[in-house]
C-alpha positions in Angstrom: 6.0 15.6 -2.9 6.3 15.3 0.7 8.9 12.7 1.8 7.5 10.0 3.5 10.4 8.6 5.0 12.1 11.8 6.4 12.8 11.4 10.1 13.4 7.7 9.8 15.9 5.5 9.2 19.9 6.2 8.3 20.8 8.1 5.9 24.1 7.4 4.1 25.1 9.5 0.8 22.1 10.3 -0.2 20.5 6.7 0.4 17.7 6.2 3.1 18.5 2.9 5.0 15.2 1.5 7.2 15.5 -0.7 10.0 13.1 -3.9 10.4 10.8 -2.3 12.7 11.0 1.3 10.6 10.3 -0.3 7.5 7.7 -2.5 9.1 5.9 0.2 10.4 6.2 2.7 6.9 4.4 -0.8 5.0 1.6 -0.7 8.0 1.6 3.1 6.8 1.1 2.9 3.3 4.7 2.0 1.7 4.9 -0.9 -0.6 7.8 -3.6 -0.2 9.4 -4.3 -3.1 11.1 -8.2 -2.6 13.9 -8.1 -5.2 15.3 -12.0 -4.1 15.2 -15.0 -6.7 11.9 -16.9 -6.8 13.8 -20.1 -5.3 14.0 -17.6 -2.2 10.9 -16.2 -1.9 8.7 -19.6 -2.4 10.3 -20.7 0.7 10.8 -17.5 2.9 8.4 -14.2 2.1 7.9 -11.2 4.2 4.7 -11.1 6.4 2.9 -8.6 5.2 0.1 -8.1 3.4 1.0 -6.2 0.1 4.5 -7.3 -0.9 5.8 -7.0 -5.0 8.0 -9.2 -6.1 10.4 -8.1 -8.5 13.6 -10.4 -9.4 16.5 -8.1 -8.9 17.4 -9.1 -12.8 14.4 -7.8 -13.8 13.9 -4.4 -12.6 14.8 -2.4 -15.3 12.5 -3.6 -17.3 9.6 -4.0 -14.7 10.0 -0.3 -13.2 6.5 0.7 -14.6 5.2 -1.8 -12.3 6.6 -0.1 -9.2 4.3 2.9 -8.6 6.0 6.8 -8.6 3.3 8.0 -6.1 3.8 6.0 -3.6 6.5 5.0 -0.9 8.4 2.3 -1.9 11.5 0.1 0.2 13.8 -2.1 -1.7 14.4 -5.1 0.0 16.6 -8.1 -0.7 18.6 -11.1 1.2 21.0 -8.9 2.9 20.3 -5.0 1.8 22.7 -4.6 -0.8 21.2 -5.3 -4.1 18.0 -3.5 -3.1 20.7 -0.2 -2.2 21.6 -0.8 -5.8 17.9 -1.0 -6.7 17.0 2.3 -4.7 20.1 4.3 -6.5 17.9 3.4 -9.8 15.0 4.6 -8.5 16.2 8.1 -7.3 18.0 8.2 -11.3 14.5 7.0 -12.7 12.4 9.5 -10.6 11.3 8.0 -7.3 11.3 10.4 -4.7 10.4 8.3 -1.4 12.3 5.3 -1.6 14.1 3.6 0.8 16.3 0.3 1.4 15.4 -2.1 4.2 19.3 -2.5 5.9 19.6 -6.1 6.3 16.9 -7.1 4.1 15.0 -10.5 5.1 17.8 -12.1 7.8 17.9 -9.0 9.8 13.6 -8.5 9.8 13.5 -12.1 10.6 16.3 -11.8 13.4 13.9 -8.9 14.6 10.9 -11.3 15.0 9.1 -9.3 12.5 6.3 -11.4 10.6 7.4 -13.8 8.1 5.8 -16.6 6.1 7.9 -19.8 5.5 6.8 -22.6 3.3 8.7 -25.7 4.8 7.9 -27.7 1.5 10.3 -25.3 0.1 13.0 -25.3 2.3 16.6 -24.5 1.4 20.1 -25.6 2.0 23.5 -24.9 0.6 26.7 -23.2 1.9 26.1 -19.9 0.1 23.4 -18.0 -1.9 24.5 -19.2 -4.8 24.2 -22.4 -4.1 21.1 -22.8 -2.6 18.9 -25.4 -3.5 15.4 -27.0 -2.6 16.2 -29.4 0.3 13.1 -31.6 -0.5 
């Protein structure tokens, strides 16, 4: 198989890192976003784009079947790190052309890339881990 994503992005020991716009551009193309955040974060905030799967980081190993091998696939998270962990599974579980989007969600919003917020669901709190509805 081809790889989809050669030519774009970083890449960094082995890992293909996508900008906003890069990985933007390979979903316009055909590549499916995979959101990996907590529900709590994607009811408020999602990516604005027409196919997005959502797949609680916590979850992935035993939702891979859902994430299709014949297709081009970018991990994306918060801030990119949990979706590089999420692409290192992938290359060990047989994905070929995957990718992590550097930056995840702050960064593609920071780029003015499309993004869907639900202010009903708004959050606050100092930290991830803290974040709660503000409503």
């Amino acid at each position: 198989m081809n790889n989809f994503f050669g030519g774009k992005g970083l890449t960094i020991d082995g890992l293909i890192h996508l900008s906003g716009r890069e990985a933007f551009q390979a979903a316009q193309d055909g590549a499916l976003l995979v959101d990996l955040r907590f529900k709590i974060e994607t009811d408020y905030k999602k990516f604005g784009l027409p196919e997005v799967l959502y797949i609680q980081f916590e979850d992935l190993k035993s939702r891979l079947s859902e994430i299709p091998k014949g297709r081009p696939v970018i991990m994306a998270d918060s801030v990119g790190l949990r979706s590089k962990e999420a692409v290192k599974l992938l290359l060990q579980r047989g994905y070929n052309n995957v990718a992590n989007l550097n930056g995840g969600i702050l960064d593609w919003e920071r780029d003015g890339l499309p993004v869907i917020i639900d202010m009903d669901k708004q959050l606050s709190g100092s930290c991830t881990c803290r974040l709660r509805p503000r409503n």
